[in-house]
PLY file of the C-alpha trace (Angstrom):
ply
format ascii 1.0
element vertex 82
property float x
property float y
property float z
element edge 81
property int vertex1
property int vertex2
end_header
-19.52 26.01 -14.61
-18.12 23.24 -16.94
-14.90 23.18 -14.48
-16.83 22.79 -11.45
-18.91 19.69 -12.43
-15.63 18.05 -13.43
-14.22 18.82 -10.14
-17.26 17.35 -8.04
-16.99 14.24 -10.52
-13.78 13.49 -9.45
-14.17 14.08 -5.91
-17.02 11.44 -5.77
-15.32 9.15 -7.41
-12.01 9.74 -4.95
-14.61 9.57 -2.18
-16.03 6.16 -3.48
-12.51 4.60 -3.92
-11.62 5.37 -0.52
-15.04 4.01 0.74
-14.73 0.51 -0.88
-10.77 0.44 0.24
-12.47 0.96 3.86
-14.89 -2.00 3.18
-12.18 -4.58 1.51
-9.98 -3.38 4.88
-13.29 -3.91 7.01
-13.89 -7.62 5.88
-10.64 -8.73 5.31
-9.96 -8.14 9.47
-13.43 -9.14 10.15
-12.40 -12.44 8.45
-9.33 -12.63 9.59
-10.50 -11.97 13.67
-13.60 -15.07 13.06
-10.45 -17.28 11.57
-8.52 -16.52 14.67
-10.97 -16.66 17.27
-12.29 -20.25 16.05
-8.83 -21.70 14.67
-8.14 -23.67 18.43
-11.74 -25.42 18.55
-11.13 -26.03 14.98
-7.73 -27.26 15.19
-9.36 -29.25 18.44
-12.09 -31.01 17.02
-9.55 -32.07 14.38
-7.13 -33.18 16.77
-4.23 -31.18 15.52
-3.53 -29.20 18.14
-0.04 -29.51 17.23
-0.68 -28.12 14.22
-2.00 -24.94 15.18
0.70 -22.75 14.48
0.94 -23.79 11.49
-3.25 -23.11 11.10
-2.36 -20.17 12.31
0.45 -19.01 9.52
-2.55 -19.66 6.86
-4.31 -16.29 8.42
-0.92 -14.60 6.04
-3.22 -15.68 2.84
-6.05 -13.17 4.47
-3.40 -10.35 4.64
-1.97 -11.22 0.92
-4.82 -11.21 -0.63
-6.53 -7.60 1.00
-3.11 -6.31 -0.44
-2.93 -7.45 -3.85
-6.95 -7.47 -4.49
-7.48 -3.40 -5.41
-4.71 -3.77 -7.58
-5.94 -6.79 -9.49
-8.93 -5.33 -9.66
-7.81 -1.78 -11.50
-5.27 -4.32 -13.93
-9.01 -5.88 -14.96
-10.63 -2.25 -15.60
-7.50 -1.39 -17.39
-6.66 -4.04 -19.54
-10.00 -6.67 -19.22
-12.86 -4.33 -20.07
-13.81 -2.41 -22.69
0 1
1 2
2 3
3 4
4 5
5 6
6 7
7 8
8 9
9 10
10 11
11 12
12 13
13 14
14 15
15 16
16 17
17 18
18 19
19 20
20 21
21 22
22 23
23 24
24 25
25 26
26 27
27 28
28 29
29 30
30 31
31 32
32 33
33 34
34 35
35 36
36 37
37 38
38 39
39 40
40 41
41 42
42 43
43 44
44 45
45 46
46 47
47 48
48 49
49 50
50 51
51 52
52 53
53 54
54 55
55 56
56 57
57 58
58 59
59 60
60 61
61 62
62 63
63 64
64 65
65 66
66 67
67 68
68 69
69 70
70 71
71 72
72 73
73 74
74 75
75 76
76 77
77 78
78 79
79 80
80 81
């Protein structure tokens, strides 16, 4: 019996992993698709509209940091709590 609660544990906790991956993946395009829908009436209303590739190349950040941010976070549950 002892086995099989450690076994269910562990599957949970793989299940809740790949649940918040989902949701960091789910708002870093949902952020990513509002940026790029309103960057021309931004760039517009600034009057940089020759600047808007270069508005554009900022939406890389988005992508960087829904890479890097699980990883970050399992360096602070390693090393930053205890």
């Amino acid at each position: 019996p002892g086995a099989t609660e450690v076994s269910t544990a562990k599957g949970l906790a793989l299940w809740l992993v790949i649940c918040s991956l989902c949701l960091i993946g789910f708002t870093s395009s949902l952020d990513g698709s509002i940026t790029a829908i309103a960057l021309p009436k931004i760039s517009t209303t600034l009057a940089s509209e020759d600047k808007y590739v270069a508005m554009a190349l900022a939406n890389g950040f988005v992508l960087a940091q829904t890479v890097v941010q699980p990883e970050f976070a399992q360096i602070c549950d390693i090393f930053g709590r205890r």
